[in-house]
Backbone as a ProteinNet text record, in pm:
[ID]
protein_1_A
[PRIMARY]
XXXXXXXXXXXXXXXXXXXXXXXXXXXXXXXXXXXXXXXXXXXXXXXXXXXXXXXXXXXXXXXXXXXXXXXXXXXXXXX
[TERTIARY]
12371.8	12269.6	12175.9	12034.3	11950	11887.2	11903.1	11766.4	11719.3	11580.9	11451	11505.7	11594.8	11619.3	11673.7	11662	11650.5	11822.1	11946	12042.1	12025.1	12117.6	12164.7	12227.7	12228.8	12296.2	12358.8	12445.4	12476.7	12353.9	12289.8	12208.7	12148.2	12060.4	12021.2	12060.1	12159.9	12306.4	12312.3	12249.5	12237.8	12368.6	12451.9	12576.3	12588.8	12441.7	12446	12338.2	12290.7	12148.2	12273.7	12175.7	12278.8	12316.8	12414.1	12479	12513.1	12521	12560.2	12686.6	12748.5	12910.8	12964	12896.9	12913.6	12880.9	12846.2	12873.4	12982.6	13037.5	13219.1	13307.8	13256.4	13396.1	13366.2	13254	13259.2	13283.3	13288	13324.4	13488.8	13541.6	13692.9	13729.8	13674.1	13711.5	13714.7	13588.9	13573	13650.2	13712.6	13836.4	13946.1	14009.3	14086	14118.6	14032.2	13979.8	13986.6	13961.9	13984.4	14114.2	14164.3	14325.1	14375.8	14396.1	14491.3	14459.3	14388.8	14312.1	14247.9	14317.8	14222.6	14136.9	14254.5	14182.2	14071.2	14076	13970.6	13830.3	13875.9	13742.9	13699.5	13734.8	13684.5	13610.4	13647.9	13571.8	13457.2	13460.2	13340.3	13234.4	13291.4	13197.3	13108.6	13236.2	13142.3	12976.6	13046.7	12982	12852.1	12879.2	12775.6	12663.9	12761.9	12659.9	12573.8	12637.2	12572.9	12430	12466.6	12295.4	12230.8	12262.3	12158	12075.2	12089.2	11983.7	11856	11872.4	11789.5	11746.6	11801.9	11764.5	11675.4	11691.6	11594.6	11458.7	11488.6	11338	11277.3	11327.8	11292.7	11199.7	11260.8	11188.8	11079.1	11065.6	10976.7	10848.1	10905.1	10780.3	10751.2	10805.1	10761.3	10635.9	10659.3	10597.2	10488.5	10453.3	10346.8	10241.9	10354.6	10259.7	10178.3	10248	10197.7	10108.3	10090.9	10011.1	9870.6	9895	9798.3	9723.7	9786.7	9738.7	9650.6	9672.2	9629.3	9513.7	9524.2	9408.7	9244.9	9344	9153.2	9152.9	9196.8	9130.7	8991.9	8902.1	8784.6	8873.9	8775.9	8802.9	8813.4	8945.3	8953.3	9038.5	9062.8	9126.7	9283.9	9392.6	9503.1	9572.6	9658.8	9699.9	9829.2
-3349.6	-3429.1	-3334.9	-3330.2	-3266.8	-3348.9	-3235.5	-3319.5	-3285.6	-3320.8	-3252.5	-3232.3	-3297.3	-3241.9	-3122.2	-3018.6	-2895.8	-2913.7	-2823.2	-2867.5	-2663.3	-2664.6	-2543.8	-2466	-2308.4	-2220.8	-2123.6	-2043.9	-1925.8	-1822.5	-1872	-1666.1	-1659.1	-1799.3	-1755.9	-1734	-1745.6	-1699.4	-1554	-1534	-1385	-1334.8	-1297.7	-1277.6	-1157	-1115.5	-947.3	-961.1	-1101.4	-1128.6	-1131.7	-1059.5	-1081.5	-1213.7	-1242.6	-1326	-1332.9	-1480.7	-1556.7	-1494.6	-1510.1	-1516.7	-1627.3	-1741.4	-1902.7	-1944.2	-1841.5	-1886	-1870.2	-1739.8	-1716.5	-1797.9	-1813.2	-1928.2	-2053.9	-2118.4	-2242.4	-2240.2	-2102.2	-2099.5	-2066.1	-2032.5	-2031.9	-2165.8	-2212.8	-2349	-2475.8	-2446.9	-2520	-2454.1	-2381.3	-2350.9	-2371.6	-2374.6	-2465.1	-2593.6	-2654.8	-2850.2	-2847.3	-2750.8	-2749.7	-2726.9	-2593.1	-2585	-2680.2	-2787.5	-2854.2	-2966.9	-3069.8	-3135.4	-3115.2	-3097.4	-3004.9	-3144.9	-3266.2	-3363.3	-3427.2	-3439	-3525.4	-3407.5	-3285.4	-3187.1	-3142.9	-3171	-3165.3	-3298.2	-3425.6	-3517	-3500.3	-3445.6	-3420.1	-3355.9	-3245.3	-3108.1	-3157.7	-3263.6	-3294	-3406.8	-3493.3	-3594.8	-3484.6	-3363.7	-3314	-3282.7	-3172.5	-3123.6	-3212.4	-3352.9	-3443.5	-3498.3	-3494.9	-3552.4	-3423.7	-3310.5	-3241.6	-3177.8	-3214	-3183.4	-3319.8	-3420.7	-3590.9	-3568.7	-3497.6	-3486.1	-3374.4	-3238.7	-3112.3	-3232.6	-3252.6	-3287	-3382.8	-3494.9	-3586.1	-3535.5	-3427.7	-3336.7	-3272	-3209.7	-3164.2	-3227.1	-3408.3	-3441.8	-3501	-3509.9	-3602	-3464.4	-3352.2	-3233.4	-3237.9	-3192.2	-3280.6	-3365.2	-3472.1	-3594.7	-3593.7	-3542.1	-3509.9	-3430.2	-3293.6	-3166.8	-3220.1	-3345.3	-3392.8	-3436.6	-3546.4	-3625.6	-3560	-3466.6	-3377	-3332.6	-3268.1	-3213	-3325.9	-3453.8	-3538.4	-3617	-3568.4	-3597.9	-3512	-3593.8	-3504.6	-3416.4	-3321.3	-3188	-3282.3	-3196.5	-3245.7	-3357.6	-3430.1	-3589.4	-3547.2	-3558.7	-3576.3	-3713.6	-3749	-3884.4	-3879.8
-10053.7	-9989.1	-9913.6	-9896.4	-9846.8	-9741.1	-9638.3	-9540.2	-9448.3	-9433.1	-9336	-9264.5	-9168.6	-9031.3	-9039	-8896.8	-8916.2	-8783.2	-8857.4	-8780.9	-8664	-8597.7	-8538.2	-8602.5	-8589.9	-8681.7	-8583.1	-8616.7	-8552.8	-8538.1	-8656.8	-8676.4	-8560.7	-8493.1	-8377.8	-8229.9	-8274.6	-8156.2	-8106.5	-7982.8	-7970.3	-7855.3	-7911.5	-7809.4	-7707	-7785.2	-7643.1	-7531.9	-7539.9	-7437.1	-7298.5	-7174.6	-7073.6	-7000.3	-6954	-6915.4	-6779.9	-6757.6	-6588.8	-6627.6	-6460.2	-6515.8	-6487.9	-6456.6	-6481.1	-6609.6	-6717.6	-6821.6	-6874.7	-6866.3	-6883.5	-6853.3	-6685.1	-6654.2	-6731.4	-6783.8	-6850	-7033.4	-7061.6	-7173.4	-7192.6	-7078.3	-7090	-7052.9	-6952.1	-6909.8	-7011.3	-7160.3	-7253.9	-7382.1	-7369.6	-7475.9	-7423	-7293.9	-7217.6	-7275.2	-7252.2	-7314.3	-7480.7	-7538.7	-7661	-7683.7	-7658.2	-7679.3	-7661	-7509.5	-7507.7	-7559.4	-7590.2	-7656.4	-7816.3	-7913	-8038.1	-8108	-8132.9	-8203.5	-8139.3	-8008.4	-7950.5	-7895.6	-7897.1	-7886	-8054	-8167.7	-8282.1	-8291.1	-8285.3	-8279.9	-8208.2	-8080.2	-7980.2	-8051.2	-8057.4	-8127.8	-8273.1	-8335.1	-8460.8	-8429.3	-8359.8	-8287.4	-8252.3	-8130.3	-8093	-8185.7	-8282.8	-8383.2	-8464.8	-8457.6	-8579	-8545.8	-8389.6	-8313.3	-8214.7	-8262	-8230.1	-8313.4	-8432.7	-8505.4	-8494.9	-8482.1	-8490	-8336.8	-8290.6	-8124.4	-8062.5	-8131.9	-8147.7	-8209.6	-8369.8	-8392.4	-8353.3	-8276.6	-8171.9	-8082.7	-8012.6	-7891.5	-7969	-8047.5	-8145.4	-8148.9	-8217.4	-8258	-8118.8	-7976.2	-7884.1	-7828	-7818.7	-7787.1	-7852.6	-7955.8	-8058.9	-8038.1	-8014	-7965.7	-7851	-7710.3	-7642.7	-7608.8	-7664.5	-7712.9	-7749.7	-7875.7	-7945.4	-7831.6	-7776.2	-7671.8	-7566.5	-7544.9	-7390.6	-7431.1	-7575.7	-7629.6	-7650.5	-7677.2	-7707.6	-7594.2	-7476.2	-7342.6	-7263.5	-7231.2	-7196.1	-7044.5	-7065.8	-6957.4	-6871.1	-6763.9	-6638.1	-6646	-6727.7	-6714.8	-6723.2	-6695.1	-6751.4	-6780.7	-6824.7	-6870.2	-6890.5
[MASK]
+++++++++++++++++++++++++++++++++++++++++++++++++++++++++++++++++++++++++++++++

């Protein structure tokens, strides 16, 4: 099955950009919840992944719209 929507990938996963270290503790803290929990954090994760792709291009086209919008307002006006 093919389709427009554009989902999340690893490639743009950059694992050497520097880091909080409140991101550590919440990424141990969220393999925690996974370990002890596996069936109900696979359901999660799938659930997640399934609406963030319909949810990225949501934001997409609302950006867009708005962009459009701002642009055929005369100078000075916002809306």
């Amino acid at each position: 099955m093919v389709s427009n929507i554009r989902y999340p990938t690893l490639y743009d996963f950059n694992i050497f950009r520097q880091k909080n270290f409140l991101y550590l503790v919440l990424i141990v803290i969220c393999m925690g919840i996974v370990l002890l929990n596996i069936e109900i954090s696979l359901l999660f994760m799938f659930i997640f992944y399934v609406l963030a792709g319909p949810l990225s291009n949501m934001k997409a086209v609302r950006k867009k719209f708005y962009d459009a919008k701002d642009r055929d307002l005369p100078a000075g006006k916002k809306g």
